[in-house]
mmCIF file as gemmi writes it, N, C-alpha and C atoms, coordinates in Angstrom:
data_model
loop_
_atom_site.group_PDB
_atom_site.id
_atom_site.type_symbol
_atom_site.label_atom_id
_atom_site.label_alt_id
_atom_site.label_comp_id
_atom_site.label_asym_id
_atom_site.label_entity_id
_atom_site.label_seq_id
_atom_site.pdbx_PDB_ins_code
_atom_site.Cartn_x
_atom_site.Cartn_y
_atom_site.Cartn_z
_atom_site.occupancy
_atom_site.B_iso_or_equiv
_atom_site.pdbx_formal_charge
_atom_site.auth_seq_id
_atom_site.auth_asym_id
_atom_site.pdbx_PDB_model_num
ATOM 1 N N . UNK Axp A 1 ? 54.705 19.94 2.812 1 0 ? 1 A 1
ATOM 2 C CA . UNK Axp A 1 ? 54.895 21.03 1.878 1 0 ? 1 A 1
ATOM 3 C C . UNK Axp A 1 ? 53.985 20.876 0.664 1 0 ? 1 A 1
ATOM 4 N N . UNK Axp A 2 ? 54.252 19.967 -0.058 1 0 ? 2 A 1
ATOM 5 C CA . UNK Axp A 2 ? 53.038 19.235 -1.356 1 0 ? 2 A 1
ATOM 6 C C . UNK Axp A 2 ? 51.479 19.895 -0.679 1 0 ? 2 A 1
ATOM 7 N N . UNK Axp A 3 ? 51.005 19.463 0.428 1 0 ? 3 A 1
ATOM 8 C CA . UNK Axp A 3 ? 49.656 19.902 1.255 1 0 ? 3 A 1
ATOM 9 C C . UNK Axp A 3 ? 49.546 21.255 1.286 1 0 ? 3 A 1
ATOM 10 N N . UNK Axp A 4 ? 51.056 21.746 1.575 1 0 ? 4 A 1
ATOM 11 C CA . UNK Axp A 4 ? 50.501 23.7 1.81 1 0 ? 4 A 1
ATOM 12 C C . UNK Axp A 4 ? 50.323 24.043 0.311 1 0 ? 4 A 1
ATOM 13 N N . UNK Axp A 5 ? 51.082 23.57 -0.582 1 0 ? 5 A 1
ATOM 14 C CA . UNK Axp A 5 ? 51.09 24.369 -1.754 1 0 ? 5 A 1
ATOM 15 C C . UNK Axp A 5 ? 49.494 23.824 -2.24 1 0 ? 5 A 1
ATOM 16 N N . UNK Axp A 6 ? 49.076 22.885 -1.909 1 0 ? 6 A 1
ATOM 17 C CA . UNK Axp A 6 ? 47.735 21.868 -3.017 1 0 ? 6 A 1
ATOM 18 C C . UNK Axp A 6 ? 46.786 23.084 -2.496 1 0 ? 6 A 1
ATOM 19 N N . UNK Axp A 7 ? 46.884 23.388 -1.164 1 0 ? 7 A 1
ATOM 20 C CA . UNK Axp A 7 ? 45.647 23.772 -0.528 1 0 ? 7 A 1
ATOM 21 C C . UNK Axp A 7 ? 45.705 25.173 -0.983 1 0 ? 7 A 1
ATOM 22 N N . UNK Axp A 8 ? 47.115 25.875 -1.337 1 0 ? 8 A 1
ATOM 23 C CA . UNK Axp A 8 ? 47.127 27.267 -1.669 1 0 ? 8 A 1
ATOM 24 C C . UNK Axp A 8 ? 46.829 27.745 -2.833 1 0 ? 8 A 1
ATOM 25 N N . UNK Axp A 9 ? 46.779 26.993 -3.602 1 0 ? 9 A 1
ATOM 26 C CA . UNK Axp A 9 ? 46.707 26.921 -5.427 1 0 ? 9 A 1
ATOM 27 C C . UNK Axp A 9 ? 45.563 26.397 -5.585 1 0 ? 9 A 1
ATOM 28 N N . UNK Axp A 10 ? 45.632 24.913 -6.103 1 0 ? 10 A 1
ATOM 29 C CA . UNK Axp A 10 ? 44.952 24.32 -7.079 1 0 ? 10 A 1
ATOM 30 C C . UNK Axp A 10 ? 42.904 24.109 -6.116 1 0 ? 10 A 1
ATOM 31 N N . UNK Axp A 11 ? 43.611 23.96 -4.981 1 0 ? 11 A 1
ATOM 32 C CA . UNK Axp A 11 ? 41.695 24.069 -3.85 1 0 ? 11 A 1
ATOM 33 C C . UNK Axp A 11 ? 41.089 25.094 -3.783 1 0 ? 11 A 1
ATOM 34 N N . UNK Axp A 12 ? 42.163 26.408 -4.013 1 0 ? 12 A 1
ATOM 35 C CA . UNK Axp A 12 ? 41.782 27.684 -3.558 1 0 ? 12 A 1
ATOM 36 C C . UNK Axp A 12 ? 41.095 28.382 -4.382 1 0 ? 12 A 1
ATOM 37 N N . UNK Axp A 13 ? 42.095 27.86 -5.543 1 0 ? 13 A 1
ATOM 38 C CA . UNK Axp A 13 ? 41.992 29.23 -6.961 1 0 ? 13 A 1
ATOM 39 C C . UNK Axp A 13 ? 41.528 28.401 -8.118 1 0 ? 13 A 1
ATOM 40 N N . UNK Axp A 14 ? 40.916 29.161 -9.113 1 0 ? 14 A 1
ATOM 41 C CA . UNK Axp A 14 ? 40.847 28.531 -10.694 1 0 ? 14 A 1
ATOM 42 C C . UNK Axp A 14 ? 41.393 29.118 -11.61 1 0 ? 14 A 1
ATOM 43 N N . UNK Axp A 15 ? 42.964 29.048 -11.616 1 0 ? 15 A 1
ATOM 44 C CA . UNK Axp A 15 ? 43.403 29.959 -12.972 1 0 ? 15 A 1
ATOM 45 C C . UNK Axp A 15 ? 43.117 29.283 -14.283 1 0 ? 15 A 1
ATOM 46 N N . UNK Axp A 16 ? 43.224 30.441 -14.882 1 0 ? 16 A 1
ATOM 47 C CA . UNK Axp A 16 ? 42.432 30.177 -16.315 1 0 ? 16 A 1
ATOM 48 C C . UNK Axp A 16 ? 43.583 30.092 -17.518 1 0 ? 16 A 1
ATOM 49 N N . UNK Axp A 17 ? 44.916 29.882 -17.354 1 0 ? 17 A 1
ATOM 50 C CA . UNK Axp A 17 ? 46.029 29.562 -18.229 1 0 ? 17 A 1
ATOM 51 C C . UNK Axp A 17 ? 46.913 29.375 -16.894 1 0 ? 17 A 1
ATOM 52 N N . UNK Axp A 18 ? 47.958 28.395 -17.703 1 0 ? 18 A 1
ATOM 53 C CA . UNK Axp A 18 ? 49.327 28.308 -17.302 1 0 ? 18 A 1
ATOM 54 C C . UNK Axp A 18 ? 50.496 29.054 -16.573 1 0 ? 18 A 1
ATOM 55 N N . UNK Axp A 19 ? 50.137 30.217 -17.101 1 0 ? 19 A 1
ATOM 56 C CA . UNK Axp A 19 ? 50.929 30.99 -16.949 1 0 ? 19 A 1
ATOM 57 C C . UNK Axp A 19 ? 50.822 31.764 -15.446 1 0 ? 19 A 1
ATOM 58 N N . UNK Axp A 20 ? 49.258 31.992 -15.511 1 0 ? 20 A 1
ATOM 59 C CA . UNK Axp A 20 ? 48.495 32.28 -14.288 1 0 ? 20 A 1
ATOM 60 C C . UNK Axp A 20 ? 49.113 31.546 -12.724 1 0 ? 20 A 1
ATOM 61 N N . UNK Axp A 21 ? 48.94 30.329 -13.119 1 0 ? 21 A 1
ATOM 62 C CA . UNK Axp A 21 ? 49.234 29.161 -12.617 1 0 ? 21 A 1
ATOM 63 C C . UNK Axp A 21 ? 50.531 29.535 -11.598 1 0 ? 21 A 1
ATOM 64 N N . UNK Axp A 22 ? 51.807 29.469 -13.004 1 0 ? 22 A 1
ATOM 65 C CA . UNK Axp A 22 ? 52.65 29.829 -12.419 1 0 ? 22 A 1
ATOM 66 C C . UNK Axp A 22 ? 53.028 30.893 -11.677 1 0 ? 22 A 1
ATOM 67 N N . UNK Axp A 23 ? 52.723 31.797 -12.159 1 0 ? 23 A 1
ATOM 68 C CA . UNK Axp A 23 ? 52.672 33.29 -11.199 1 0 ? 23 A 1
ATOM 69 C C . UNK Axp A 23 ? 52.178 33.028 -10.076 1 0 ? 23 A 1
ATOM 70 N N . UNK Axp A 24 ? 51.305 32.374 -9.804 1 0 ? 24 A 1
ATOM 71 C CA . UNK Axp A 24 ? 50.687 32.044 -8.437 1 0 ? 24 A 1
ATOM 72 C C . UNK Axp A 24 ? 51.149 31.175 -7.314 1 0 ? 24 A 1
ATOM 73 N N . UNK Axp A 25 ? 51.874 30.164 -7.84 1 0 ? 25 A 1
ATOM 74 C CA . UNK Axp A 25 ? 52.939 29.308 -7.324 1 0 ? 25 A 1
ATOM 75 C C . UNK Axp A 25 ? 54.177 29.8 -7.067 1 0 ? 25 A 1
ATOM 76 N N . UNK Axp A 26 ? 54.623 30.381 -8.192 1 0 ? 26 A 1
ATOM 77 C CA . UNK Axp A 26 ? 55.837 31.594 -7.313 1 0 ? 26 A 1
ATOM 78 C C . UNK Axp A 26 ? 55.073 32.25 -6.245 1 0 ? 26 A 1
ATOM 79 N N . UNK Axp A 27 ? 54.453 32.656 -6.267 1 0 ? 27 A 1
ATOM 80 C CA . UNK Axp A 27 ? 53.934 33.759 -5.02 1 0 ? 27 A 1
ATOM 81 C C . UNK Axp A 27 ? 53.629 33.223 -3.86 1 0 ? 27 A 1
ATOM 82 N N . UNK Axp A 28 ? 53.252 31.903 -3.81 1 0 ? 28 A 1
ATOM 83 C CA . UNK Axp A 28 ? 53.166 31.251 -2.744 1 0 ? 28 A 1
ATOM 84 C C . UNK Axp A 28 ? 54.415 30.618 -2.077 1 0 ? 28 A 1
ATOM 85 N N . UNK Axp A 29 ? 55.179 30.08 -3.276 1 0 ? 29 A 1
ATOM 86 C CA . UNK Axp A 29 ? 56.142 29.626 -2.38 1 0 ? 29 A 1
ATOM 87 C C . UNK Axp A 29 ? 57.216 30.703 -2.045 1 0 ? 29 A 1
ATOM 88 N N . UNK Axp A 30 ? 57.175 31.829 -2.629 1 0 ? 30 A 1
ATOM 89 C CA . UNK Axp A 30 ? 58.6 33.21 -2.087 1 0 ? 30 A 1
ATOM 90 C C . UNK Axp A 30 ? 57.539 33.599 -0.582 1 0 ? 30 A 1
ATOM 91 N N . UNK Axp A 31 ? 56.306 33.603 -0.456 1 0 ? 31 A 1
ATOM 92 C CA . UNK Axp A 31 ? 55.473 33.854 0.852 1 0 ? 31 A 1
ATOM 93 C C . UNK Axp A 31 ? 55.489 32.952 2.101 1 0 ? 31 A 1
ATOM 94 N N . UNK Axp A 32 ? 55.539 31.536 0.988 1 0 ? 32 A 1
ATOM 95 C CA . UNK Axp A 32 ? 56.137 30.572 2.557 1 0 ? 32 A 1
ATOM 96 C C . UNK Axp A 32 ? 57.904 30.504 2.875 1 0 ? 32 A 1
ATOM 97 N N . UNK Axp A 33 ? 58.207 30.894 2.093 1 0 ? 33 A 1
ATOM 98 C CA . UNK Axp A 33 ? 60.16 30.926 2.216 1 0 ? 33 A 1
ATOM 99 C C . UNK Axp A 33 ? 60.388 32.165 2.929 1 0 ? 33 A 1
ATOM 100 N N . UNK Axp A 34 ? 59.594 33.309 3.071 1 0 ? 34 A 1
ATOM 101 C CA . UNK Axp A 34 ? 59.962 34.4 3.793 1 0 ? 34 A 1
ATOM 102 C C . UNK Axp A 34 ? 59.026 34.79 4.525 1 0 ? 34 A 1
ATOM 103 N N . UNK Axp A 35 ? 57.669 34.287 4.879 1 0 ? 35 A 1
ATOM 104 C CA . UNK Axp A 35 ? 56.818 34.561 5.979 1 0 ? 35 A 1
ATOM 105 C C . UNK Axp A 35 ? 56.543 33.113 6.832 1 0 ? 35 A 1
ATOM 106 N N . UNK Axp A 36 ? 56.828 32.385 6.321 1 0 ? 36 A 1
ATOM 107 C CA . UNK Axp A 36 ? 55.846 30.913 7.27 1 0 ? 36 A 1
ATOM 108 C C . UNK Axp A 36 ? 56.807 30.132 8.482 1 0 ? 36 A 1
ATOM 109 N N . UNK Axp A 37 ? 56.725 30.978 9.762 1 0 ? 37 A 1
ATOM 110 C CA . UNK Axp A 37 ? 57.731 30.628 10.497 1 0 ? 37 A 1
ATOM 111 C C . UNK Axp A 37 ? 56.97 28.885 11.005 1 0 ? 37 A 1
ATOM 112 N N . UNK Axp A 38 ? 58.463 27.87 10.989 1 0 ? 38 A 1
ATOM 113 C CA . UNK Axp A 38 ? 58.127 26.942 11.232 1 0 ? 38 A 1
ATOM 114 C C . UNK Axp A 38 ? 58.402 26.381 12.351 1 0 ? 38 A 1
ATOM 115 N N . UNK Axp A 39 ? 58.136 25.574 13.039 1 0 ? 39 A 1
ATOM 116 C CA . UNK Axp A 39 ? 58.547 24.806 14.54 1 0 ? 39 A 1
ATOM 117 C C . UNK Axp A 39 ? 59.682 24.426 14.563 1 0 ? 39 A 1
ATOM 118 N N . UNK Axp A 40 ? 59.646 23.31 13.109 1 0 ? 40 A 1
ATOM 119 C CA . UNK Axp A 40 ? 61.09 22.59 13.237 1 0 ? 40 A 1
ATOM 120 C C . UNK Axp A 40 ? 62.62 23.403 12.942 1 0 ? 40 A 1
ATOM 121 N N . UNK Axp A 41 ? 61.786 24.6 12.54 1 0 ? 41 A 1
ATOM 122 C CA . UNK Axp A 41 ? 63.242 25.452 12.474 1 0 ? 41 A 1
ATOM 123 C C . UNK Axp A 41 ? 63.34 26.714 13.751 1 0 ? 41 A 1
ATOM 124 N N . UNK Axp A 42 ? 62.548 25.762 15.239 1 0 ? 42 A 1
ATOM 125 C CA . UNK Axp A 42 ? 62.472 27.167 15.934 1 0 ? 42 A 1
ATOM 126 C C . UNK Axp A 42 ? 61.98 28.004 15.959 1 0 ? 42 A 1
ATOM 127 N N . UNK Axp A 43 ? 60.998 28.456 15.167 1 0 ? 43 A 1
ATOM 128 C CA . UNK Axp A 43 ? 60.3 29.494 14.858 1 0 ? 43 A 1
ATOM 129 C C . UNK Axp A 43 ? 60.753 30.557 14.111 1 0 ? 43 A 1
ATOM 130 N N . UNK Axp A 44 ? 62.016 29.961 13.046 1 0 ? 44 A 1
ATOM 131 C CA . UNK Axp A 44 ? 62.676 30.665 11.748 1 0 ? 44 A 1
ATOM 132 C C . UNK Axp A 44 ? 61.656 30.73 10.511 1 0 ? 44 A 1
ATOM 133 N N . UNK Axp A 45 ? 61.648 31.211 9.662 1 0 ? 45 A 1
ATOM 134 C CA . UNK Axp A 45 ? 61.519 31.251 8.143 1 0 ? 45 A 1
ATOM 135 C C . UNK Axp A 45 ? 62.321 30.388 7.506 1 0 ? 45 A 1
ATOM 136 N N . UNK Axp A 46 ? 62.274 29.556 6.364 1 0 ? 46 A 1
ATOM 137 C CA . UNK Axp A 46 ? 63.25 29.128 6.087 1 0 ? 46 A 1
ATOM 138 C C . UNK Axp A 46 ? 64.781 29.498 5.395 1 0 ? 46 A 1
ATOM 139 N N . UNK Axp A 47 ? 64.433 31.075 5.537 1 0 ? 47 A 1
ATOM 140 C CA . UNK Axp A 47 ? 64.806 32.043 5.256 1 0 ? 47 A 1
ATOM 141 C C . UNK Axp A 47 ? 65.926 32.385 5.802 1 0 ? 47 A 1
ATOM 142 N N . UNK Axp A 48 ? 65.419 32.841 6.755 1 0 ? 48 A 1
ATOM 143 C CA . UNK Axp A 48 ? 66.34 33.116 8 1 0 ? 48 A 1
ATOM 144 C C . UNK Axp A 48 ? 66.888 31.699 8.494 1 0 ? 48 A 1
ATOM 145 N N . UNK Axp A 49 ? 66.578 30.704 8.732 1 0 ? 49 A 1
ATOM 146 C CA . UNK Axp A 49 ? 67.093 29.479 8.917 1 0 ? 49 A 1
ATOM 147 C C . UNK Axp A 49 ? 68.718 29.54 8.055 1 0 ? 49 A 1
ATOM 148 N N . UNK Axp A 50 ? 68.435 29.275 6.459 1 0 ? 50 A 1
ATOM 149 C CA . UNK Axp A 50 ? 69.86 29.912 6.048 1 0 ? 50 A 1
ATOM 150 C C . UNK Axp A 50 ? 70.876 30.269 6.313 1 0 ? 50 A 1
ATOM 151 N N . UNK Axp A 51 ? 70.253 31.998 6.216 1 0 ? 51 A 1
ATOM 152 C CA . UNK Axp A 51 ? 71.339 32.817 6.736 1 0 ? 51 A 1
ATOM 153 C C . UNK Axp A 51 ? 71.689 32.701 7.828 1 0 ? 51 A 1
ATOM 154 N N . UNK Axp A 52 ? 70.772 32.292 8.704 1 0 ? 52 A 1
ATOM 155 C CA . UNK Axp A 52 ? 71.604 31.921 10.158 1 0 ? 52 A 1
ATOM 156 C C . UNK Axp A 52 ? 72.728 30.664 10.152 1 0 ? 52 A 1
ATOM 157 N N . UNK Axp A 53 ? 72.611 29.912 9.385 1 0 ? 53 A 1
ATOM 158 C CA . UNK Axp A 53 ? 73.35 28.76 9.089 1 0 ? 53 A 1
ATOM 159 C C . UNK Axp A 53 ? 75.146 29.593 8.748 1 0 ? 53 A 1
ATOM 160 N N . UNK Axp A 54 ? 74.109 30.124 7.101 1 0 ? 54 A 1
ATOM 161 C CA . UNK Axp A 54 ? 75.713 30.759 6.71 1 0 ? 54 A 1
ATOM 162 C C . UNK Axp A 54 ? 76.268 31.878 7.146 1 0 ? 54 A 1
ATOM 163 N N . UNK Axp A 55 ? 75.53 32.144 8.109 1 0 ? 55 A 1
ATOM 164 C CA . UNK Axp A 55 ? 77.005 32.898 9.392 1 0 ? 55 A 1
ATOM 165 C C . UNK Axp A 55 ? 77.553 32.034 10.116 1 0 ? 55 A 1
ATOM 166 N N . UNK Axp A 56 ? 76.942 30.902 10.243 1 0 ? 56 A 1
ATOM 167 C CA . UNK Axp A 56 ? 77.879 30.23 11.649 1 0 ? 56 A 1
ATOM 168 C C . UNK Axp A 56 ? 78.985 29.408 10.498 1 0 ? 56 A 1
ATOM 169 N N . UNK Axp A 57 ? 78.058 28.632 9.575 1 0 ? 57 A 1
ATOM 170 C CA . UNK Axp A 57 ? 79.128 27.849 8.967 1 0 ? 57 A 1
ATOM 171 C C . UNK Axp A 57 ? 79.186 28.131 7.392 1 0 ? 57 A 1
ATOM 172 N N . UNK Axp A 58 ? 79.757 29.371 7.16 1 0 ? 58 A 1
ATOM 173 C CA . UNK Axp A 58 ? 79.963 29.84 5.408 1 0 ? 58 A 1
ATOM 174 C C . UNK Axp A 58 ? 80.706 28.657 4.059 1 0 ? 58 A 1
ATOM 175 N N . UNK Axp A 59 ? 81.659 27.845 5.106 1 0 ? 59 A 1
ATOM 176 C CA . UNK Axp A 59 ? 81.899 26.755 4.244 1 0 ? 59 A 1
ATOM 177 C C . UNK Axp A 59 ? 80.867 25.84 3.746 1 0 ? 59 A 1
ATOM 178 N N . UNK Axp A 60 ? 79.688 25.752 3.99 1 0 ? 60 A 1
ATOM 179 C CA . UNK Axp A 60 ? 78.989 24.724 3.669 1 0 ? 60 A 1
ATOM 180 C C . UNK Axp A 60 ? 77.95 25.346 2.319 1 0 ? 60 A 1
ATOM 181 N N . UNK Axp A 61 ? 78.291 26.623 2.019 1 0 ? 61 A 1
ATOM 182 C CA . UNK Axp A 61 ? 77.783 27.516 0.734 1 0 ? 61 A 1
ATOM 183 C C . UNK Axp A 61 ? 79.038 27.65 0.217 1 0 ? 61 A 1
ATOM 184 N N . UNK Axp A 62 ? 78.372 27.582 -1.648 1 0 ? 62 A 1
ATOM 185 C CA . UNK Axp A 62 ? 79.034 28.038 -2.462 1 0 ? 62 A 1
ATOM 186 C C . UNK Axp A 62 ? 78.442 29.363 -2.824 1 0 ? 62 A 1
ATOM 187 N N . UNK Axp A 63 ? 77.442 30.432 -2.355 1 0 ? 63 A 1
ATOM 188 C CA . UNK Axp A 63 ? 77.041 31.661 -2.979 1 0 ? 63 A 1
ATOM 189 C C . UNK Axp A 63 ? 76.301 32.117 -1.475 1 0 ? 63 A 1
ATOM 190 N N . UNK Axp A 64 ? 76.053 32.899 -1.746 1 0 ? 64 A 1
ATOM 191 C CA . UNK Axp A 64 ? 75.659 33.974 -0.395 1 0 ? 64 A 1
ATOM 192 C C . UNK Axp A 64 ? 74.792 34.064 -0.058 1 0 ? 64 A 1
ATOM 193 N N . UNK Axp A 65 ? 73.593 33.604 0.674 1 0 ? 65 A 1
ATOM 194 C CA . UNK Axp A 65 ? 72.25 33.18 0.594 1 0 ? 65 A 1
ATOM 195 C C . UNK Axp A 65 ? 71.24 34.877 0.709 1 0 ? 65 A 1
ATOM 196 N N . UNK Axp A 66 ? 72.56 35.483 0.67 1 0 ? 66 A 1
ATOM 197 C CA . UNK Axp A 66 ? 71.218 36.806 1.509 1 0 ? 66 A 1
ATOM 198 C C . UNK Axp A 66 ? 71.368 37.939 0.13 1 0 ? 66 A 1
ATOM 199 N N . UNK Axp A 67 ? 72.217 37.479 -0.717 1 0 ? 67 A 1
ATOM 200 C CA . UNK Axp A 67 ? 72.009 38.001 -2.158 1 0 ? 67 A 1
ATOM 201 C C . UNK Axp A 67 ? 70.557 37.76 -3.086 1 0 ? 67 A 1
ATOM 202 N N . UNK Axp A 68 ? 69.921 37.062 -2.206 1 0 ? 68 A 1
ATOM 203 C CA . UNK Axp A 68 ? 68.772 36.583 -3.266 1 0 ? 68 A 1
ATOM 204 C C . UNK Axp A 68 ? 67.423 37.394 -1.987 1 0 ? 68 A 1
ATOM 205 N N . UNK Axp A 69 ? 67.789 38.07 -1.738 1 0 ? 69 A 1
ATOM 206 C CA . UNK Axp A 69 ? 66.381 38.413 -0.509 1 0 ? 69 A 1
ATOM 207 C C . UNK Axp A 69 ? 65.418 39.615 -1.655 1 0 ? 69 A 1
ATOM 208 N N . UNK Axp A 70 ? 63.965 39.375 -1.417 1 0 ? 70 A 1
ATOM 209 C CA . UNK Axp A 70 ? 63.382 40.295 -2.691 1 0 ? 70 A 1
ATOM 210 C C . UNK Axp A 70 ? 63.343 41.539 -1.97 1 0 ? 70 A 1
ATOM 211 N N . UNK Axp A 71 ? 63.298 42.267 -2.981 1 0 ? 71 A 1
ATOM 212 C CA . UNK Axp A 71 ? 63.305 43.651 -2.563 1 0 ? 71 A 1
ATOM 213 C C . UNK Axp A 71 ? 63.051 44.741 -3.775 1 0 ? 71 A 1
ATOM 214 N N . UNK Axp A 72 ? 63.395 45.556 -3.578 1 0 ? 72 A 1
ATOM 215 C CA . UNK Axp A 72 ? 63.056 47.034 -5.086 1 0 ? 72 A 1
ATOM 216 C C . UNK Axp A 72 ? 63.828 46.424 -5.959 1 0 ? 72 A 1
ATOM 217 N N . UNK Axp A 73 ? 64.817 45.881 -6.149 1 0 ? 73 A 1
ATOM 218 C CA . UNK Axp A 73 ? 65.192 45.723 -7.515 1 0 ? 73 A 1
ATOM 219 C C . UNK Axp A 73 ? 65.388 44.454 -8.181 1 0 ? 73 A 1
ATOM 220 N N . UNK Axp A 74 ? 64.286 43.799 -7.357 1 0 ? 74 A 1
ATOM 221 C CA . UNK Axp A 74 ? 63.916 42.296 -7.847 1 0 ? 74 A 1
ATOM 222 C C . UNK Axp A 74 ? 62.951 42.245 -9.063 1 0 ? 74 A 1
């Protein structure tokens, strides 16, 4: 994970403030949490990995994982 983010940011790009920075790192990691299907999860998102979890087993959450999905009024 450290490798996807190094190679997505700091190899790729040259932001020119902090702030930049961060905006860009959010964007990468909400892009690998909801597009980057992985092996070890089957070929889930880690996304969907989740919510598939907290349907089978809801006791193991304290909050609702599919309340946080982005969308229009994010």
């Amino acid at each position: 994970m450290n490798r996807t983010i190094k190679e997505a940011t700091v190899r790729r790009y040259h932001d020119d403030s902090h702030d930049r920075l961060r905006a860009h790192l959010g964007d990468v990691v909400t892009a690998y949490n909801f597009a980057k299907r992985l092996m070890t999860l089957k070929g889930l998102t880690p996304y969907e990995f989740i919510c598939k979890t907290w349907t089978t087993e809801p006791q193991r959450f304290k909050l609702n994982p599919m309340h946080n999905t982005p969308g229009l009024n994010t």
